[in-house]
N, C-alpha and C positions, 0 to 999 in steps of 0.2 A: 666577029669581035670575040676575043678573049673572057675567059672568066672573070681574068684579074684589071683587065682592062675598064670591063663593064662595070666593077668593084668600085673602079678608082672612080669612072664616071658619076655612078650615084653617091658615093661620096662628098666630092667635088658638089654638087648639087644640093648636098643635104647643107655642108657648108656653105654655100651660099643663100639659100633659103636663112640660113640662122642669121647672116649677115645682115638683111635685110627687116627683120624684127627689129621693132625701138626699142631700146636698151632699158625703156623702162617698164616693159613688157615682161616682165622677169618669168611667170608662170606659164604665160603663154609660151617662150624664148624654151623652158626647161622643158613644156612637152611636146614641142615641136621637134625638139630632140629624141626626146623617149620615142615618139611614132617614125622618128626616120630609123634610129637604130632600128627598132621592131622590123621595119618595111626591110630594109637588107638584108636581114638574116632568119626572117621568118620567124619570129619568136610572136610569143601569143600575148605578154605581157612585159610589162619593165618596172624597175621603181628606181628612185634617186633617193638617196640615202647620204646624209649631211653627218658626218662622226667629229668630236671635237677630243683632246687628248687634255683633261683635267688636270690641275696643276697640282690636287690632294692625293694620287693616284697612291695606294696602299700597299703596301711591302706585300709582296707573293700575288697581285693582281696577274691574270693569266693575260690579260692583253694591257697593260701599263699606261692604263689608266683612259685609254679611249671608249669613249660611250656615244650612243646614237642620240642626238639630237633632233634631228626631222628626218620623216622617211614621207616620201609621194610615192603612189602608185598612179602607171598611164591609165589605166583600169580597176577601181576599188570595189571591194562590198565589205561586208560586216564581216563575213569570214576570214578575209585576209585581215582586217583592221586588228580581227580578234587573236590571230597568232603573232602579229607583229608584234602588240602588247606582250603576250608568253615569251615571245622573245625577248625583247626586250629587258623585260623585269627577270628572267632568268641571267641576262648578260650582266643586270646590274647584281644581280647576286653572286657572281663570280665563280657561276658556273659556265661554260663557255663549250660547243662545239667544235670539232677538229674541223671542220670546214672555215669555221670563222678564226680558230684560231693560225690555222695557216695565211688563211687573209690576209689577217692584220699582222704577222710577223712581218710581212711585204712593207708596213708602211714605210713610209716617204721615199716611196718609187713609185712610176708608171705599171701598174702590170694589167691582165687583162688573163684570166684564167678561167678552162672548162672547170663544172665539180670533178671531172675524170682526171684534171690536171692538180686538184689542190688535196684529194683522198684517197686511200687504197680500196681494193673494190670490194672489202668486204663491208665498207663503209655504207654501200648501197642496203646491205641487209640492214640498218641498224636502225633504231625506233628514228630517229632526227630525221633522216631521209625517208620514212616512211609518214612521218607525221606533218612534216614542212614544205615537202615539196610532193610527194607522190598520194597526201592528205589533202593538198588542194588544187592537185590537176596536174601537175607537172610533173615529167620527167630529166627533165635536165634543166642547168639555169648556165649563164657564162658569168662571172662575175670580173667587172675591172676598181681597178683605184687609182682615183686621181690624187694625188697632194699639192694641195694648195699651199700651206706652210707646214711648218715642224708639228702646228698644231691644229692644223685644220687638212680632213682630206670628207672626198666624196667618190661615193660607192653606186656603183651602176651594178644593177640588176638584171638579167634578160631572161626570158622564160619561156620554154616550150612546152605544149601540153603532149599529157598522155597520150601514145599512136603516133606523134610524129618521131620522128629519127633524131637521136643524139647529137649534137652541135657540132661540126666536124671542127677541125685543127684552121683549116683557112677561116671557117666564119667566126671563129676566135681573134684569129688576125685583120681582117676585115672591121670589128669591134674597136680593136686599139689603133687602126688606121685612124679610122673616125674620130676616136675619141684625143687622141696625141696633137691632131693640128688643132685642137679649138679652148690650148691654156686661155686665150683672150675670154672667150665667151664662160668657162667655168670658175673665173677670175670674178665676174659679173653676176653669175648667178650665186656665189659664196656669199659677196657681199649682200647681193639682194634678199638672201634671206636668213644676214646677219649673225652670219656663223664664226665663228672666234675673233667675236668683237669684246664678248663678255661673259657673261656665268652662261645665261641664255638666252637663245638665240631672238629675233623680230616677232613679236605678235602676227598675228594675222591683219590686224586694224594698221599697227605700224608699217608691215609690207606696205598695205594699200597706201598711205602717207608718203612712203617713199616714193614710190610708186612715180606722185602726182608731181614728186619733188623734183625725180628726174626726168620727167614726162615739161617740165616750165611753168607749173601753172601756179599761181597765188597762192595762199593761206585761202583767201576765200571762195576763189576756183574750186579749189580740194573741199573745203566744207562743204563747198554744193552740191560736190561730185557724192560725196561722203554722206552728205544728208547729218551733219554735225555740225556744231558752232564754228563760227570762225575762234574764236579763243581756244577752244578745246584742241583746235586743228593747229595753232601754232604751238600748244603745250608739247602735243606729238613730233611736231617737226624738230623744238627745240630738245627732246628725248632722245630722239632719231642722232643729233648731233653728238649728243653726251655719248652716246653709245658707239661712234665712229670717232669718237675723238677728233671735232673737225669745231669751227669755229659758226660758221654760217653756210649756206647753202652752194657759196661756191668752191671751197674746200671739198665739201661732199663731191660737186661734179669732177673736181680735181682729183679726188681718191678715183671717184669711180672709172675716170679715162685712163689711171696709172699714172697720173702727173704727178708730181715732188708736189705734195702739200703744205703752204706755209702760211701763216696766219696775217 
């Protein structure tokens, strides 16, 4: 069997494993993802990264107006939580990265790029890549972008450590194979963790609320599940709604399948 063959095969597999996850599994669903990409291309970590493009974005903004909203890693500690934040608060200060800023010039397109593919190689010498990635283990990462609307995309992260060999050109491609056939499934995870619904994005307590919303289960199901009131739990549901612009519970499942919603 083929390289590209055996590619397609665990592919094919990873996407149907995904298939098979209830839809209202939303966390489970995303890192079931992060450890199959990982498993194809031998990378040592991933993160899912949720970006929303703000409507105030400011005259001379180096990336116009997109800012990160939730970042998951398949694999956390304190360390990475800790430069995520320097990131972050550095991105929001409008100081910005040539790596990132080529990123994001990509948006609202498919892409799926090595760092060899988005900076020139003296970029390897420079504190960023000393501090972000060769600071906490890695020597190379691949980075793709989905767009989900004008105003919402998400960012896949993959990560190889130190000693292992550079990402080649195919397992870049292999990457946006995977990632290109499953707009259904990243369609599903957007919503589920209420990304350009609003200023910001689902609580954590809300996820779970949603959770139980599209799992079928009562107001009171969910409180028990929750270990919360039943009142408390319908205040969140009826929150849940404001925030999707839907009317009642079956609106929601009609967003969430991509049916026309009408009240």
């Amino acid at each position: 069997m083929s390289d590209a063959m055996a590619a397609a095969q665990a592919i094919h597999a990873l996407w149907d494993a995904l298939a098979d996850i209830e839809m209202s599994r939303v966390e489970r669903g995303r890192n079931a993802l992060l450890e199959g990409l990982c498993t194809l291309i031998d990378a040592q970590n991933a993160s899912w990264v949720g970006a929303v493009r703000m409507g105030d974005a400011q005259a001379g903004d180096p990336v116009s107006g997109w800012r990160v909203r939730i970042t998951h890693r398949l694999h956390d500690n304190t360390t990475l939580q800790s430069a995520v934040r320097e990131q972050t608060q550095t991105l929001d200060a409008g100081s910005v990265d040539l790596s990132v800023l080529r990123n994001v010039s990509y948006a609202g397109t498919w892409r799926t790029h090595r760092l060899a593919d988005l900076v020139p190689p003296d970029w390897f010498d420079g504190d960023y890549y000393r501090n972000y990635y060769q600071g906490l283990g890695w020597v190379d990462a691949i980075w793709a972008g989905v767009p989900i609307n004008e105003n919402t995309e998400i960012y896949f992260g993959l990560y190889r450590g130190l000693g292992q060999p550079w990402f080649s050109e195919a397992e870049r491609d292999v990457v946006a194979h995977a990632l290109r056939g499953l707009r259904w499934f990243h369609r599903q995870q957007t919503l589920g963790h209420g990304l350009g619904i609003g200023a910001t994005p689902l609580t954590e307590l809300e996820r779970r609320v949603l959770s139980g919303l599209l799992a079928g289960l009562t107001d009171k199901q969910i409180a028990a599940r929750l270990e919360m009131g039943t009142h408390t739990t319908h205040e969140y549901a009826s929150r849940i709604y404001r925030k999707f612009a839907v009317p009642n519970r079956s609106s929601l499942m009609a967003l969430w399948l991509g049916q026309t919603v009408t009240d």
